[in-house]
C-alpha positions in Angstrom: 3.3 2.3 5.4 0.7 4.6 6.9 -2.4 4.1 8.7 -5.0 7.0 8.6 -8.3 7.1 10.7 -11.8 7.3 8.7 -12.1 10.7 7.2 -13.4 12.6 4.3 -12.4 12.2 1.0 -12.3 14.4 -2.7 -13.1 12.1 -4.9 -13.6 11.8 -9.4 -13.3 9.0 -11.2 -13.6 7.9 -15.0 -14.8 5.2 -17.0 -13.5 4.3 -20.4 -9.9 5.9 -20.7 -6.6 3.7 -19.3 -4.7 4.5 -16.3 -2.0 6.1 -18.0 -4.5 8.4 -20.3 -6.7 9.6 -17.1 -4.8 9.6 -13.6 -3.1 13.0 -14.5 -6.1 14.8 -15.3 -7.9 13.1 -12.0 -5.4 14.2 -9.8 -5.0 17.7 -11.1 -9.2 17.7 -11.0 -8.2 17.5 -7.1 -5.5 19.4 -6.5 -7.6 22.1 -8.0 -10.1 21.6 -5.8 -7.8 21.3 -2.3 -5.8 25.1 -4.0 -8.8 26.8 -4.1 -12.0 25.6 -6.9 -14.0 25.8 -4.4 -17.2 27.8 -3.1 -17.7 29.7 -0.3 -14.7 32.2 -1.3 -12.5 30.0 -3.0 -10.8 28.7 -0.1 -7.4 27.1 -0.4 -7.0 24.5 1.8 -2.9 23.8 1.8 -1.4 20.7 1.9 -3.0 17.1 1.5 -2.3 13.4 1.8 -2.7 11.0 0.7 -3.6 11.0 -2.9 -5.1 7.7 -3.7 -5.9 6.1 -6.9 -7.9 2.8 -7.4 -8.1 0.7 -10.3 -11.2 -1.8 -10.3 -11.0 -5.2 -11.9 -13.6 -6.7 -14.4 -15.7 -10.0 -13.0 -12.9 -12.2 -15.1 -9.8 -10.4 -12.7 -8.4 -8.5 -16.0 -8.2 -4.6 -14.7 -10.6 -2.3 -16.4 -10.8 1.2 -17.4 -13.1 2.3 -14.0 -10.6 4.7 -11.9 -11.5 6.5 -8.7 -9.0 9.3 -7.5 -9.8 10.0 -4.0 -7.6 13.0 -1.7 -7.9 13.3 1.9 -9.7 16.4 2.7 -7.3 18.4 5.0 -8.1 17.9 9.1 -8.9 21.8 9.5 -11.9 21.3 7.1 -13.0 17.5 7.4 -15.9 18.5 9.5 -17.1 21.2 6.7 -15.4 20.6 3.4 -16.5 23.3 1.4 -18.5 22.3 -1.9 -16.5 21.6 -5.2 -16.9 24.3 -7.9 -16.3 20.8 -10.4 -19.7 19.1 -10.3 -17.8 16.1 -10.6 -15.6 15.7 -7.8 -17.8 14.5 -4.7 -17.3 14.3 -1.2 -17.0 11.0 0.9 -16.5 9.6 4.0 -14.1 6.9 3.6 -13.4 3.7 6.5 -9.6 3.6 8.4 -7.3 2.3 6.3 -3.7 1.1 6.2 -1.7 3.1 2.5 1.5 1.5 1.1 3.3 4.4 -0.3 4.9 4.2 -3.8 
């Protein structure tokens, strides 16, 4: 268990695929980004945690195929994340929140 303050997030998500035929690709989409895709100067920013990946569920409970992949943007750059080079991996601010590690 680990609790991290608010903070920016890399995020992507996909609609219409499963879990099992998307969360690879979203996560490497990221880990692109934090190693360097990135503009000004392709910065590589080292090291991040944690990777987290959210499933939503339909109005009827049953999961669905809507995944969000989110990375925490490394503290040396949350005040100025430079822009993704991917036009589909945004930047967010995300709330405190307690992580139950797999």
């Amino acid at each position: 268990v680990r609790r991290y303050d608010a903070s920016k997030f890399a995020v992507v998500s996909s609609e219409g695929r499963t879990f099992d035929q998307v969360s690879g690709e979203l996560v490497r989409k990221l880990l692109t980004y934090i190693g360097g895709s990135n503009e000004p100067g392709k910065t590589a920013m080292g090291t991040a945690t944690p990777i987290i990946i959210t499933v939503y569920p339909r109005n009827d409970g049953v999961l669905s195929r809507r995944l969000v992949a989110g990375i925490r943007i490394p503290t040396m750059y949350q005040q100025a994340p430079p822009p993704p080079t991917d036009t589909s991996i945004r930047i967010e601010e995300r709330p405190g929140m307690t992580v139950y590690a797999l």
